[in-house]
C-alpha positions as CSV (number, residue, x, y, z in Angstrom):
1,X,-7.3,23.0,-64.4
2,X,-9.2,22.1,-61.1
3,X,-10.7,25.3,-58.6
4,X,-7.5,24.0,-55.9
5,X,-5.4,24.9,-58.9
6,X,-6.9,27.8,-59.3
7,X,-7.1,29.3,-56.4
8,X,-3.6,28.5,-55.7
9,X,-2.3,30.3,-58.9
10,X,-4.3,33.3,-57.9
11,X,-2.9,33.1,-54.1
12,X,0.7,32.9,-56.5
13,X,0.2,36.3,-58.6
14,X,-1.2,38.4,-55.8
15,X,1.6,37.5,-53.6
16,X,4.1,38.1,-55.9
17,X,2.5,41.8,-56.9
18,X,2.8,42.5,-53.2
19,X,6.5,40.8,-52.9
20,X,7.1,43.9,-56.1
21,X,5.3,46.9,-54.5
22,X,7.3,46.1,-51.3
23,X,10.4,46.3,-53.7
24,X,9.7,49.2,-55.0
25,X,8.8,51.3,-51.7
26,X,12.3,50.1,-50.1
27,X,13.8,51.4,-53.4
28,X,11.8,54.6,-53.3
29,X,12.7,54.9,-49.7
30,X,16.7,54.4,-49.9
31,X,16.6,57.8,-52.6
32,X,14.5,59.7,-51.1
33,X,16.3,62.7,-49.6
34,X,17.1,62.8,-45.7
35,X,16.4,66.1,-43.9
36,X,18.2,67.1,-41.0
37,X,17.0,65.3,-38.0
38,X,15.0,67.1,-35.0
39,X,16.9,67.7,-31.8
40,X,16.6,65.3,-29.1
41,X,14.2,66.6,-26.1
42,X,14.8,65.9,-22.9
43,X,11.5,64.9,-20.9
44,X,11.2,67.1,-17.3
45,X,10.7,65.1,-14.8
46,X,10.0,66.5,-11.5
47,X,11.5,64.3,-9.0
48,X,9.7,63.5,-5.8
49,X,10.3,65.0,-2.4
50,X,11.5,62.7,1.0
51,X,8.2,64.3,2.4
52,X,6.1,63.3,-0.5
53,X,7.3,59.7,-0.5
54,X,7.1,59.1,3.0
55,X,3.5,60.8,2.7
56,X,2.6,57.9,0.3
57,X,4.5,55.5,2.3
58,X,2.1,55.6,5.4
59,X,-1.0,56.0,3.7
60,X,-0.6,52.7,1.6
61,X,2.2,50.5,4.0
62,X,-0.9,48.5,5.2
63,X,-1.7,46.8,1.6
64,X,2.3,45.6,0.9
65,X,4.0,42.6,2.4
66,X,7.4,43.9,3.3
67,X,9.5,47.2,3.1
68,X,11.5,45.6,0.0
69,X,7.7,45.6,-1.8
70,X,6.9,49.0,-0.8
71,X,10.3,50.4,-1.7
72,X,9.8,49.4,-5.4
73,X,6.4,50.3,-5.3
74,X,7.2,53.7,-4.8
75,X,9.8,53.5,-7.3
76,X,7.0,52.7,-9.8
77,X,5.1,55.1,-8.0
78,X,7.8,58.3,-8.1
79,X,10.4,59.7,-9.8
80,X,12.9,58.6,-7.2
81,X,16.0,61.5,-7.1
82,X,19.1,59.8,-7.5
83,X,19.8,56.2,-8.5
84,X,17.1,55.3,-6.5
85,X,16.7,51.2,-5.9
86,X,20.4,50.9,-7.3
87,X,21.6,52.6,-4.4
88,X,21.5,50.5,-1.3
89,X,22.0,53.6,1.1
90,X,19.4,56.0,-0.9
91,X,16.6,57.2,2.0
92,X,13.5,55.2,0.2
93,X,15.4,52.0,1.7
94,X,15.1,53.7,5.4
95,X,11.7,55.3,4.9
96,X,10.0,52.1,3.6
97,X,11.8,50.3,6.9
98,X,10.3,53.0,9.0
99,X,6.8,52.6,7.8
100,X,6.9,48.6,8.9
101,X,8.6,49.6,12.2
102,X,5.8,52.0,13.2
C-alpha cells in the first residue's frame, strides 16, 4: 500500500466517524424534550421628533447630493414615525426639500 493510499484511507475513516457523530447528535436532538418557548419581546424604539430630524437635516445637508439622498439618510439615521420613505407625503420628503431650498 503506497503513503497516497494511505493517507486517503485515513481521510476515509475520519470522515466517516464525523458523517456518524453528526448522526447521532440529530438523533439525540429530535428526542430531546422541548420546553415552552420564551415570549416574543418587542424592541422600544423611540421614534424621532420633526424637530430632531430637521435639526440633523441642516447640520449635515452640505455633504449629500440631493434631497432624495438626504431623506434616506435620515431614515438610516432615525427611527422615522410612520411608514416613513414608503409614504410619499410623510414630512421627511418636505423637510429634506427645505434643507436644499435654503
Amino acid at each position: 500500500m503506497s503513503v497516497k493510499q494511505e493517507h486517503r484511507y485515513q481521510r476515509m475513516v475520519i470522515e466517516s466517524g464525523r458523517l456518524r457523530d453528526d448522526r447521532v447528535r440529530e438523533l439525540e436532538a429530535l428526542h430531546w424534550p422541548r420546553g415552552p418557548r420564551p415570549e416574543r419581546q418587542e424592541i422600544k424604539t423611540q421614534a424621532a421628533s420633526r424637530q430632531q430630524v430637521r435639526r440633523w437635516m441642516r447640520s449635515v445637508a452640505e455633504e449629500y447630493d440631493n434631497a432624495t439622498v438626504l431623506a434616506e439618510a435620515a431614515n438610516i439615521v432615525f427611527q422615522l414615525p410612520g411608514r416613513g420613505l414608503d409614504d410619499e407625503t410623510h414630512w421627511v420628503w418636505d423637510e429634506a426639500m427645505v434643507c436644499f431650498d435654503e
